[in-house]
C-alpha positions in Angstrom: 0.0 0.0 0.0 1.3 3.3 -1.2 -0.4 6.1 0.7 0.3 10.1 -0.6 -1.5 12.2 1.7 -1.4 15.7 4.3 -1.1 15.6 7.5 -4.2 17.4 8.1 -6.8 17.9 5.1 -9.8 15.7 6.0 -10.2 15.0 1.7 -6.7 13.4 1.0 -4.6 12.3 -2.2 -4.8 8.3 -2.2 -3.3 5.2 -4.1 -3.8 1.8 -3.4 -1.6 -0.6 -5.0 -3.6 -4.0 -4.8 -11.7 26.9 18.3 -11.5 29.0 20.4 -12.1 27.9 23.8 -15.3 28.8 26.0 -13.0 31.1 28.0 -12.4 32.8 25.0 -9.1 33.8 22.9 -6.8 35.2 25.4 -6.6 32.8 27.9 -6.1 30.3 25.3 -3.2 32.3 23.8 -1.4 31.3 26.6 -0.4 28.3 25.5 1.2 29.8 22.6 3.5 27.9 20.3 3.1 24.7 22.4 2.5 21.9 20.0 0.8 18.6 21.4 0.9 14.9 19.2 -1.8 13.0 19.3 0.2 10.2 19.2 1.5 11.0 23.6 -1.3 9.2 25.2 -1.2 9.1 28.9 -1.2 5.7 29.6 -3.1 4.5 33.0 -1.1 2.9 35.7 -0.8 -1.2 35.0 0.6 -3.7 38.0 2.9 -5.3 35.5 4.4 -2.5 33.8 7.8 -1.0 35.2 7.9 2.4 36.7 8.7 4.2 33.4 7.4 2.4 29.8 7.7 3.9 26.6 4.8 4.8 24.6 4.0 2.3 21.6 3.2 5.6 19.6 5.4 7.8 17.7 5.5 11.2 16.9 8.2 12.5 14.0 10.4 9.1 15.4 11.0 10.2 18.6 9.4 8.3 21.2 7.4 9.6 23.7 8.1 8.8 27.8 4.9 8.4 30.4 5.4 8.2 34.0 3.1 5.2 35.3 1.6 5.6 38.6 1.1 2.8 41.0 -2.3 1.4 41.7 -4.2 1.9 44.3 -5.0 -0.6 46.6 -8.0 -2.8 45.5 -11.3 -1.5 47.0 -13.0 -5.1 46.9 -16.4 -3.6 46.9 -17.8 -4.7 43.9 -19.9 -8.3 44.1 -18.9 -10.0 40.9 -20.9 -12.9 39.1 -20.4 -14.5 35.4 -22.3 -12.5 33.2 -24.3 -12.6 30.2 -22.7 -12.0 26.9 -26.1 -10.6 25.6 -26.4 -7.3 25.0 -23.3 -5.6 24.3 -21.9 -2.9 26.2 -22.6 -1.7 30.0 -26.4 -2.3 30.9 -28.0 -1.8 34.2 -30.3 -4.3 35.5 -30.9 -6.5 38.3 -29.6 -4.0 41.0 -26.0 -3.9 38.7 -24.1 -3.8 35.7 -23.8 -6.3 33.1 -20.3 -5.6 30.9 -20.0 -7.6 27.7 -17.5 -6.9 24.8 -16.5 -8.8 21.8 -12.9 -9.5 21.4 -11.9 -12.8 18.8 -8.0 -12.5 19.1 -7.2 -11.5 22.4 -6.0 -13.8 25.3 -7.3 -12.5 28.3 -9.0 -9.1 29.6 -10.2 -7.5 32.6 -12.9 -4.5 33.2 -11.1 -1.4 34.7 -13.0 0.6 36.9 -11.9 4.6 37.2 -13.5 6.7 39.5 -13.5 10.5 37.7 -11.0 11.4 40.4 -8.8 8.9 39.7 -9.3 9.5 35.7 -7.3 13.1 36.2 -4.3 10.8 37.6 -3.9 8.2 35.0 -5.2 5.2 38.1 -7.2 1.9 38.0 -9.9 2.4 40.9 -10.9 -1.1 40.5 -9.6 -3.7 38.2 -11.3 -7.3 37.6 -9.6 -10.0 35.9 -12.1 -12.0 33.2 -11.8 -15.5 33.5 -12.0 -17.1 29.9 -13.7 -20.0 31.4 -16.2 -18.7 33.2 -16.3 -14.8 31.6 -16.0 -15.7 27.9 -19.2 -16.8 25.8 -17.6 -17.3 22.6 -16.0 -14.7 21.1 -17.5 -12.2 24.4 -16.5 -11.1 27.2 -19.1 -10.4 30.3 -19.3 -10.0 33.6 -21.6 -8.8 36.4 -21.1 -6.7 38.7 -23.7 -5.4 42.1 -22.2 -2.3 43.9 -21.3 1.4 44.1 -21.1 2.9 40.7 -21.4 6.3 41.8 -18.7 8.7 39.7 -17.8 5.4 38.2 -16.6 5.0 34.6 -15.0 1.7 32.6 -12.6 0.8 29.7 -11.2 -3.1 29.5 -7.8 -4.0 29.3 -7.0 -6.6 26.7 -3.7 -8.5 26.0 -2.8 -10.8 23.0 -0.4 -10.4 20.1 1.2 -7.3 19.5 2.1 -7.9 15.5 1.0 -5.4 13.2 2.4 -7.3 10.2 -0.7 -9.6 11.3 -3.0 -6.7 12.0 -3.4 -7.4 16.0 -2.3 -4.1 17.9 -3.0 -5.5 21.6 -1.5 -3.7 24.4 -2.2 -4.6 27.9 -0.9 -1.2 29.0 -3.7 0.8 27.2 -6.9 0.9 28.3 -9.3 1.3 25.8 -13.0 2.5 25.1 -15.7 -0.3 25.3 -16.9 0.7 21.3 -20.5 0.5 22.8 -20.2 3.2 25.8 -23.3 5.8 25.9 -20.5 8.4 27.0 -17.1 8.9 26.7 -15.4 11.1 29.4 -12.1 12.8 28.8 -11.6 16.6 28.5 -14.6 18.8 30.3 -14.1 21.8 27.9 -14.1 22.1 24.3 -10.2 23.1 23.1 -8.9 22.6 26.7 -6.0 20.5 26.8 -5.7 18.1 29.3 -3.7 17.3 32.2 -0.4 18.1 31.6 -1.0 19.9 28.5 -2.1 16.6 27.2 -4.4 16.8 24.1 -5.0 13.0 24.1 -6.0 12.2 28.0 -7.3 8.8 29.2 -11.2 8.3 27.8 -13.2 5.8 29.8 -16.7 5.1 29.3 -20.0 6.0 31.4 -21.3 3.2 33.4 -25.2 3.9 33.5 -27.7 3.4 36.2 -31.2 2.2 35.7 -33.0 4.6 37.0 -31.8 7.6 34.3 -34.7 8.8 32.8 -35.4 11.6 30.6 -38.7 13.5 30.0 -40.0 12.8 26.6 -42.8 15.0 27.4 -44.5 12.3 24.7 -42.6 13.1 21.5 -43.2 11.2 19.3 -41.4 11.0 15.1 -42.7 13.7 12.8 -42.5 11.3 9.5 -42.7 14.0 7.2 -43.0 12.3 3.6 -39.1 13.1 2.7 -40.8 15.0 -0.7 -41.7 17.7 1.9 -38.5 18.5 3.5 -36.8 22.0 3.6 -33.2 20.2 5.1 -30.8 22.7 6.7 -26.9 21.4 7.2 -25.5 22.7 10.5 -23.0 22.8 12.5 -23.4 22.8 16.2 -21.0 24.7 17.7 -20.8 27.0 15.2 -24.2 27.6 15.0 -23.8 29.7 18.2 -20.5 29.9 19.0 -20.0 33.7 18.0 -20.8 36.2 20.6 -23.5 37.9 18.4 -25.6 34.9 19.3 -26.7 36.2 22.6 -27.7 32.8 24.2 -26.5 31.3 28.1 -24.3 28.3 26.8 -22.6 29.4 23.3 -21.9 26.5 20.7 -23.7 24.0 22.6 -26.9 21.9 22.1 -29.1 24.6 24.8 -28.0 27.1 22.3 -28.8 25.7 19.4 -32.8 25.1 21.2 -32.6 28.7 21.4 -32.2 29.4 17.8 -34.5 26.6 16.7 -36.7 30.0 15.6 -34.4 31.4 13.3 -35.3 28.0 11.3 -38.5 28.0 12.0 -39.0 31.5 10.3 -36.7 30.1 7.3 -38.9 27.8 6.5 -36.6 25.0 7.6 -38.3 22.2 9.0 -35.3 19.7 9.3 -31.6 20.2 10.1 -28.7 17.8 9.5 -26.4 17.6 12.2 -22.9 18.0 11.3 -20.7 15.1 13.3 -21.8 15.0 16.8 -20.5 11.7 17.7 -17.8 11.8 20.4 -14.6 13.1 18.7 -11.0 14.8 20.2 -11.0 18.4 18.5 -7.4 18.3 19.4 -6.8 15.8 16.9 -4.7 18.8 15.0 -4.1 21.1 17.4 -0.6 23.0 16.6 0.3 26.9 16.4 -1.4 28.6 13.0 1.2 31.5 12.8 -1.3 32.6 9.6 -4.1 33.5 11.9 -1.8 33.1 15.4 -4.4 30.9 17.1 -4.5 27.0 16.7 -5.5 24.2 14.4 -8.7 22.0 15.4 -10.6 19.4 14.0 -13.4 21.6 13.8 -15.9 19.7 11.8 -15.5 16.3 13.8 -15.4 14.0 10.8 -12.9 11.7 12.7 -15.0 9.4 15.2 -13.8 8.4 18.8 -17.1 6.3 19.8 -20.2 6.2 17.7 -23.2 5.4 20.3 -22.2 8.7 22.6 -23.0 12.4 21.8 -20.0 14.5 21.9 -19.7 15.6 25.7 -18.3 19.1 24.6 -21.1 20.4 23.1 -23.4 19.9 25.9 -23.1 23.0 28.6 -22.9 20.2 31.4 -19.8 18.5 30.0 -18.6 15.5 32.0 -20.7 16.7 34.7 -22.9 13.3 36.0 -20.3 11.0 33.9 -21.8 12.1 30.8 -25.5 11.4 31.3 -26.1 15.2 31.1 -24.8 15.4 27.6 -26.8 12.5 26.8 -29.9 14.6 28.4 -29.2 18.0 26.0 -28.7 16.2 23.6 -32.2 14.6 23.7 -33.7 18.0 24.7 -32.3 19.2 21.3 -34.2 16.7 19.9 -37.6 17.4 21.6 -37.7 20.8 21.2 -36.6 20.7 17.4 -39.9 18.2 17.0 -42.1 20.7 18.8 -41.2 23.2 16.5 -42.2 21.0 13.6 -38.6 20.1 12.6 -36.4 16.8 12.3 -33.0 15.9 13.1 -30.7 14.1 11.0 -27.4 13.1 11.8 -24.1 13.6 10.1 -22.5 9.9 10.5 -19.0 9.2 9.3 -19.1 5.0 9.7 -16.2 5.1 7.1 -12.8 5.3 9.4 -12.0 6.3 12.8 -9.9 8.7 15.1 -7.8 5.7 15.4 -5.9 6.8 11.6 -3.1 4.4 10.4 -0.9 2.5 11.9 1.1 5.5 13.3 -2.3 6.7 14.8 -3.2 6.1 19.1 -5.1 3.1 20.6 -8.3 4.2 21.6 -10.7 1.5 21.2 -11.1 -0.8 17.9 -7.7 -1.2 17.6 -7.0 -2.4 21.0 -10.2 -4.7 21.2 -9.7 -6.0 17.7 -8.1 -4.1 15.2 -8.3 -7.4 12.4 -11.7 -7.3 12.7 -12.6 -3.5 12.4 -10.3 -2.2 10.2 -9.6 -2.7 6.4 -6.5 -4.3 6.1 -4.3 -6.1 3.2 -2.9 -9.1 3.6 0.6 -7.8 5.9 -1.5 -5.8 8.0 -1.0 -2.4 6.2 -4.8 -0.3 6.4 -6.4 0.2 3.0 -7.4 3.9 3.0 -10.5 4.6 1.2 -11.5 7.5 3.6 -8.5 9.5 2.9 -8.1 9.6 6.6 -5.3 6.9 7.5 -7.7 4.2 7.9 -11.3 2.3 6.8 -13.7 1.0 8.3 -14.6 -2.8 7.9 -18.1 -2.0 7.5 -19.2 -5.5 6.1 -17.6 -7.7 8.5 -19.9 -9.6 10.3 -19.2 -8.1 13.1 -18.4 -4.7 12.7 -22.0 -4.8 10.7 -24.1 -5.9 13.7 -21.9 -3.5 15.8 -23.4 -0.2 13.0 -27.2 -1.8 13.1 -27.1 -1.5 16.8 -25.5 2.2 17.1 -27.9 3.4 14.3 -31.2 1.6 16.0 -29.7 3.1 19.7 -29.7 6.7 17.8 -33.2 6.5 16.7 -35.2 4.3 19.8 -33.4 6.6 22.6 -31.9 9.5 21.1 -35.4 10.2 18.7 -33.3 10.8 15.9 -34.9 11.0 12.3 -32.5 9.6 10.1 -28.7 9.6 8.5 -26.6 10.9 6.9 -23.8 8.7 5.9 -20.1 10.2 5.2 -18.5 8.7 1.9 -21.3 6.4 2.2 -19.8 4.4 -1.1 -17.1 2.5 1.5 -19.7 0.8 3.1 -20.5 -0.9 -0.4 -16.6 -2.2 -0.4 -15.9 -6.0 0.5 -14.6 -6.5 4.2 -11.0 -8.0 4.7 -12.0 -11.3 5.3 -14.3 -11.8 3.0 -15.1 -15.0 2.0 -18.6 -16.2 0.9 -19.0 -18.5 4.2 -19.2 -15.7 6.7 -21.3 -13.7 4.7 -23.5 -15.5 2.8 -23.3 -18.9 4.8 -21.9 -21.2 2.6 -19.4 -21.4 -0.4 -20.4 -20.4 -3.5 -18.1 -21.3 -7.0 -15.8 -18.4 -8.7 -13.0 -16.7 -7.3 -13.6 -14.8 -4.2 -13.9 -10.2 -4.0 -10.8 -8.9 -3.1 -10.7 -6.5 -0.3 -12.6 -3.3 -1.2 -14.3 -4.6 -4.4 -17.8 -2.7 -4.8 -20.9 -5.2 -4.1 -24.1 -4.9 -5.7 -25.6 -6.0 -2.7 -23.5 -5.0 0.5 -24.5 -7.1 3.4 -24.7 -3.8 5.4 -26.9 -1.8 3.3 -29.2 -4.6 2.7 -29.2 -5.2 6.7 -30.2 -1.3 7.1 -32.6 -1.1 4.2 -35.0 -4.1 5.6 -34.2 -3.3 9.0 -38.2 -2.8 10.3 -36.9 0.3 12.3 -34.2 1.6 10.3 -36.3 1.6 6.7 -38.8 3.8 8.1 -36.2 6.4 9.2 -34.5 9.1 6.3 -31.1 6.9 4.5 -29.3 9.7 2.9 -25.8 8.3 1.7 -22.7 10.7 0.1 -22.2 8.2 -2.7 -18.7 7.8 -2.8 -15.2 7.8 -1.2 -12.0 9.1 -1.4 -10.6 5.9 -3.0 -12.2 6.7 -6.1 -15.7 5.0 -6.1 -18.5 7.3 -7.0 -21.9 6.4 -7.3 -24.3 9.1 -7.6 -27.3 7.6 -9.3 -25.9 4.3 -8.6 -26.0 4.2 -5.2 -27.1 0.4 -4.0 -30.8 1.7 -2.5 -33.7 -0.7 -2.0 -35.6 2.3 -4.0 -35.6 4.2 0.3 -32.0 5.8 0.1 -31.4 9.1 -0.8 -28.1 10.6 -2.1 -26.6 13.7 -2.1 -26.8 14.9 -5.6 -22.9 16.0 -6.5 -24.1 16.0 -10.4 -27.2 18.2 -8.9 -24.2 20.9 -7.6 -22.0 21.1 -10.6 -24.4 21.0 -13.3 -26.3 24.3 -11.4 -23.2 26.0 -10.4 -21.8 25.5 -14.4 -24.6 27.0 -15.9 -25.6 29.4 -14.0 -22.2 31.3 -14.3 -22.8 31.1 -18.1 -20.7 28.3 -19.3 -21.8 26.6 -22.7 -23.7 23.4 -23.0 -25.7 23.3 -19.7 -28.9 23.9 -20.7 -30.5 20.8 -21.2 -28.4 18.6 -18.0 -29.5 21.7 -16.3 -33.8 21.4 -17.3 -32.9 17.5 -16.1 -31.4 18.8 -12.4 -34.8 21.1 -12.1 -37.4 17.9 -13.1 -35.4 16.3 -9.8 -32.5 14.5 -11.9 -34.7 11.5 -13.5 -31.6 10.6 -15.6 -30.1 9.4 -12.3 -33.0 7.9 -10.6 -36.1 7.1 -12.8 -34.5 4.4 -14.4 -33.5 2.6 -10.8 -37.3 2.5 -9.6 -36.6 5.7 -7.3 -38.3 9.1 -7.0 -37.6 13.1 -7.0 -37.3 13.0 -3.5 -34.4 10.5 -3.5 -32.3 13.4 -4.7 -30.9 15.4 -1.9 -30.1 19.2 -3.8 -27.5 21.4 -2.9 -25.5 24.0 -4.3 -23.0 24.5 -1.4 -22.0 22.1 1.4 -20.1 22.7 4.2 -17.2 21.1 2.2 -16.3 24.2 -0.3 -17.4 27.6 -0.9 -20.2 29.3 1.0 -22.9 30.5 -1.6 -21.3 34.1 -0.8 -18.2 32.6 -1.5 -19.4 31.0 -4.7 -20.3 34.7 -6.5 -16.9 36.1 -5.0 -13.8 34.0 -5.8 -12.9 32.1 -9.0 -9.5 30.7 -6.4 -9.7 28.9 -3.4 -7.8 31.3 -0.8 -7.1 28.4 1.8 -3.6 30.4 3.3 -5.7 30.4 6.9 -5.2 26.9 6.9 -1.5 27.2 6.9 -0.8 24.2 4.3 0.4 26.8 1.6 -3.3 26.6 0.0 -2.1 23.1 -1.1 -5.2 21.6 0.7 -9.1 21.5 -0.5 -10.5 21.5 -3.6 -9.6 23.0 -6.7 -12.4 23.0 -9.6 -15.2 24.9 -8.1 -17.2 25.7 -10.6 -17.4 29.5 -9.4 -17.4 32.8 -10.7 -16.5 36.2 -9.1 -18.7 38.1 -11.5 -16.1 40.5 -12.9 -13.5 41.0 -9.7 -12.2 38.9 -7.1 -12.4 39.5 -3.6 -15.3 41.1 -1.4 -13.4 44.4 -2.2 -15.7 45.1 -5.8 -17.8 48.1 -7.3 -21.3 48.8 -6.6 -22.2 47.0 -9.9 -20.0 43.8 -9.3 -21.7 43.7 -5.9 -25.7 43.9 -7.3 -24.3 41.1 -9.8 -23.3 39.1 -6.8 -26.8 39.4 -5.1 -28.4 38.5 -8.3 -26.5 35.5 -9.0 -27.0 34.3 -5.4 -31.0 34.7 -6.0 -30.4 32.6 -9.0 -28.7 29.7 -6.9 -31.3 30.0 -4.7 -34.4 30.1 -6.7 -33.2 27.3 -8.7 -32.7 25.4 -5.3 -36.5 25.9 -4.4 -38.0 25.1 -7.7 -36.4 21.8 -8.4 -37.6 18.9 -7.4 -36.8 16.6 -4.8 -35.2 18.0 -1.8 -33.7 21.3 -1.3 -30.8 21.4 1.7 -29.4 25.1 2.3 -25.9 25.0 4.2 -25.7 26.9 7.3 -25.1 30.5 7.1 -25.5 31.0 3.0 -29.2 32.0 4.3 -27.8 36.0 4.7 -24.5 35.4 2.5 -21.9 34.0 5.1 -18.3 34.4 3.6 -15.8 32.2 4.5 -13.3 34.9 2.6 -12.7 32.1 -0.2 -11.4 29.3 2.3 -13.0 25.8 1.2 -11.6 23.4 3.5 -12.8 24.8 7.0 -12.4 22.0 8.9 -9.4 23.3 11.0 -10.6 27.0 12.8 -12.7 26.8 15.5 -13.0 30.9 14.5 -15.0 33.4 13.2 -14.7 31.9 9.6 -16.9 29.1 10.6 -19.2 30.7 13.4 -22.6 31.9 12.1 -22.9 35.8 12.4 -26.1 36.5 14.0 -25.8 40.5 13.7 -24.6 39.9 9.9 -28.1 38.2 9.7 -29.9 40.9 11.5 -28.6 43.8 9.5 -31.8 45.2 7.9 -29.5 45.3 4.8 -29.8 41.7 4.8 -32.9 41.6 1.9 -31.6 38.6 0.6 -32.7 36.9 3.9 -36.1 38.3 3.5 -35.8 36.4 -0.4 -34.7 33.2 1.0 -37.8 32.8 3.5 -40.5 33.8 1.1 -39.0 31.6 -1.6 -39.2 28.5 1.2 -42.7 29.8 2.1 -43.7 29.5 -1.5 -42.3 25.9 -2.0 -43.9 24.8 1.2 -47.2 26.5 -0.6 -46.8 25.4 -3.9 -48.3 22.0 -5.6 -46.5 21.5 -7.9 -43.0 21.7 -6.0 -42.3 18.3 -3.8 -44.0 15.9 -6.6 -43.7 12.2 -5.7 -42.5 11.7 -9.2 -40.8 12.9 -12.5 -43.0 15.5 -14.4 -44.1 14.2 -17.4 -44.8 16.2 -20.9 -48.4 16.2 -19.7 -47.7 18.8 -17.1 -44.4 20.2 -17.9 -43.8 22.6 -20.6 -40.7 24.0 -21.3 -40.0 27.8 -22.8 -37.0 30.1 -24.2 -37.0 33.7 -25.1 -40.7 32.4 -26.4 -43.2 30.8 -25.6 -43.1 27.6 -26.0 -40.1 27.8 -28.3 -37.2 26.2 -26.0 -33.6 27.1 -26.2 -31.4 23.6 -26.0 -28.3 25.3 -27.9 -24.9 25.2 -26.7 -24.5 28.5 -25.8 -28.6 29.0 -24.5 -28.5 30.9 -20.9 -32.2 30.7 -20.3 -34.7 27.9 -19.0 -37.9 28.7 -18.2 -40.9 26.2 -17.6 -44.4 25.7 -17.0 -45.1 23.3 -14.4 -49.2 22.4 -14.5 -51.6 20.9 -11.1 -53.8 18.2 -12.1 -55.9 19.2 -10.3 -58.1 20.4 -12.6 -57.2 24.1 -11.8 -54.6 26.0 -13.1 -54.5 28.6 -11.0 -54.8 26.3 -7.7 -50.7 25.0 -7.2 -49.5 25.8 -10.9 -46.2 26.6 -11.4 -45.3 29.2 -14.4 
């Protein structure tokens, strides 16, 4: 495996051969020009381990020393029984805890208990050796435990094979998150280090009790038909991170409830989530001596533990172990359905935190890195994601372990649906694959290589007849960084949706005027039937955008015909190069009065076109009253003002094209003949140039108009002209 990639762009170059702080900017300042690797894991104190190990990880070669601490004296007050191995994770019943984790490779484990004091000082409260006899069902491990779990969290200890030629990665001096904990507890604060200036601290996982309960208050799912839905990609910390926002708990979930208006009055009526599973926003952190402030992984597209919300957007942090993130989170949730609006989450099943095999043991890799990672055949990780490392989303296994996270998401968390991230990996055949463990039995022909594109992936077929998960929105990005892209193709049941790349560039191309557009561009407002109809599926199985978080802002998009990435501090060597933009005449925000009404027209345009297609419109956050990102397209690093909405931009009274954004919503939400649930045919549609009736198909044509009939039998009543 041959891997050419940055050390920080989320979208990387591949080949495969086979923030500011809540305390604000000063105090952060002060740790200026200190760099942390997230490669110098504290490690937590072990009994065999000398007084002084060296780290496994590595960080520019040099190896990195930890102090170990010796344990405390066992407590012995925990009553310990067998187990079940059935369900996974840490469940409270029966007056305890049941613990039970899946580990094929390893050779023994034990359950560490950490109280949250003894978290801050790298210690083992309680540790409890798993016999394989009596603790092992299988390939499980459980136990039971009755007692005091009070400011109690766990992680497991497992020891085996350390040979990364073979793909095993165990390390019995690393403990390592349970992949099914509801919390993960770490940092308190969002772009606080840690302990000892530490930006990868010891995670453990919450331990929950059975009598946590939060108020529903009776909510119930809204279900809008997806033909309906106004979709609105945010980010959550951004969303009210900026100190225009004027709520308690800036860039948290409370805020967010207390801007659930703002959408409201847009006409939104259901936001995508950006990533809000657990993930360490000092995954980059380093001095930015472009913007002197530092490097985060601001968008969180690099998952730590998929079933728990990330703590550090919730205004209670690690407060209560974690089970009062878990509550804001929910009352996000509530309140966004009482307002008539659903919640979608931003899921990135596709690779880890975890990266390649330079990258930390967190969790899979120390529980069973063969089995939920990619790898080839001497252990190296296959790197579809662009990230370091992939996901081995159709292994048995690691398929069961996404069906149960996305089910927990939408039973307890009320969620409405996903979003998948480079959805197209989880298409790509699992390292070891073989027809026996995924079909049952052997089948004749050579066998799928690792990564090989399956018309049927086990995993997609799992979620798509899944009798909770079919009723729920499936939107996939429909393909990877590897090179497999599948818009239109997507593998879909006829119930997933896609986000519509062709949708983006064909709209983008010709509505800056470049030649031969006209007629891809009639196919993109009729909801893209050249990429669906033929597949079985409908308008609404298109998912339209003209901007994403990942690019230019719609301001952005009328501004600058160059990325201007220099922010980032990668030499503007990073993101995306054909963007399909146009400055209208001169580029910069710096322009003439009549470059400037230009701008506001084209952006009208973008936006008009967005509301009159069919199938379903999503507006990225901010573009709403022209957020400029000042030509950056690969934001994912600044926790700053370049990605924090501007709520006094919005409430400038200069801000008409806000005003033109909610009545266009208003007058799809109104309209017929907008949201069909299928293709217009010639018996409704008729399509116009310069005349009546007379379309213009040519090459160079810059005008599409149509008339758009309700059969209803009035054509004044929902017509569209």
């Amino acid at each position: 495996m041959e891997l050419i990639q940055s050390a920080t762009s989320r979208f990387l170059c591949v080949s495969l051969l086979n923030p500011l702080p809540t305390k604000g900017a000063a105090e952060f300042l002060k740790f200026r020009r200190r760099r942390c690797s997230f490669h110098s894991q504290s490690l937590l104190n072990v009994k065999k381990a000398p007084p002084l190990i060296q780290a496994a990880r590595r960080d520019g070669g040099a190896e990195v020393e930890t102090a170990v601490v010796v344990d405390k004296p066992k407590l012995g007050k925990f009553q310990v029984t067998e187990g079940y191995p059935a369900p996974f994770g840490a469940t409270a019943s029966d007056g305890g805890v049941n613990f039970a984790v899946y580990s094929a490779n390893a050779v023994s484990a034990s359950l560490c208990l950490i109280s949250l004091d003894d978290l801050l000082e790298n210690t083992v409260t309680e540790e409890i050796p798993l016999d394989p006899l009596a603790n092992k069902t299988g390939d499980i491990w459980h136990v039971f435990l009755k007692g005091n779990f009070e400011d109690m969290l766990y992680g497991y200890r497992f020891d085996g094979k350390f040979s990364p030629e073979k793909g095993h990665y165990f390390d019995s001096s690393r403990i390592v998150l349970d992949p099914y904990a509801k919390a993960v507890i770490s940092r308190g604060e969002f772009g606080v280090l840690g302990p000892d200036d530490n930006c990868w601290p010891q995670m453990a996982g919450m331990i929950p009790a059975a009598q946590d309960e939060f108020d529903w208050e009776g909510d119930l799912p809204l279900k809008y038909p997806q033909k309906d839905l106004v979709i609105y990609e945010m980010h959550v910390r951004g969303f009210t991170r900026h100190e225009s926002s004027r709520t308690e708990f800036p860039g948290t979930y409370l805020a967010t409830v207390e801007k659930l208006d703002h959408l409201k009055e847009l006409g939104v009526n259901c936001i995508e989530l950006m990533p809000c599973h657990e993930f360490n926003e000092l995954e980059y952190f380093s001095y930015n001596s472009v913007l002197g402030d530092y490097k985060m992984n601001f968008w969180g597209y690099s998952t730590v533990n998929y079933f728990s919300p990330m703590t550090r957007y919730s205004s209670a942090g690690t407060h209560n172990c974690g089970c009062d993130a878990i509550h804001e989170f929910k009352f996000l949730v509530r309140e966004a359905h009482k307002r008539g609006i659903e919640v979608i989450m931003d899921v990135v099943f596709n690779h880890t935190a975890e990266g390649n095999e330079k990258g930390p043991i967190l969790s899979f890799r120390g529980v069973d890195n063969s089995v939920y990672y990619m790898l080839a055949p001497k252990g190296e990780f296959y790197n579809y994601s662009g990230c370091g490392n992939t996901f081995n989303c159709n292994h048995p296994i690691v398929r069961q372990f996404l069906l149960d996270c996305l089910r927990y998401w939408v039973i307890e968390m009320h969620v409405d649906g996903f979003r998948f991230d480079l959805a197209s990996i989880m298409t790509r055949g699992s390292s070891l694959w073989d027809p026996v463990n995924v079909f049952g039995n052997p089948i004749e022909g050579d066998l799928l290589t690792t990564g090989t594109p399956l018309g049927s992936p086990p995993l997609i077929d799992m979620i798509s007849n899944d009798p909770i998960l079919r009723e729920v929105k499936l939107i996939a990005e429909a393909w990877d960084a590897g090179g497999l892209y599948q818009v239109g193709t997507f593998p879909h049941w006829q119930i997933w949706s896609e986000w519509n790349g062709k949708y983006r560039d064909t709209v983008r191309q010709f509505i800056k005027g470049t030649d031969g557009f006209s007629g891809a561009f009639a196919e993109c407002l009729c909801g893209s039937p050249n990429l669906y109809q033929e597949g079985g599926r409908k308008p609404w199985n298109s998912i339209n955008f003209v901007c994403a978080h990942d690019g230019f802002t719609l301001a952005d998009l009328v501004t600058y015909n160059n990325k201007n990435n220099l922010a980032n501090g990668e030499d503007n060597n990073d993101g995306e190069n054909h963007n399909n933009s146009w400055n209208c005449g001169q580029e910069g925000e710096f322009a003439s009065v009549s470059v400037k009404k230009l701008r506001k027209r084209q952006m009208c345009n973008f936006f008009l076109c967005l509301m009159v297609s069919q199938g379903v419109p999503m507006i990225y956050m901010g573009d709403e009253y022209g957020h400029t990102k000042g030509g950056n397209n690969n934001t994912y690093c600044h926790d700053n003002y370049i990605n924090y909405f501007r709520w006094d931009k919005k409430e400038e009274s200069s801000s008409d094209f806000y005003r033109f954004c909610c009545l266009m919503t208003k007058f799809r939400h109104e309209c017929e003949s907008l949201g069909l649930n299928d293709f217009p045919t010639a018996e409704r549609l008729q399509w116009h140039g310069h005349n009546p009736g007379v379309p213009d198909w040519s090459e160079t044509s810059r005008f599409v108009a149509f008339t758009l009939h309700c059969l209803n039998g009035q054509d004044t009543d929902g017509s569209l002209w």
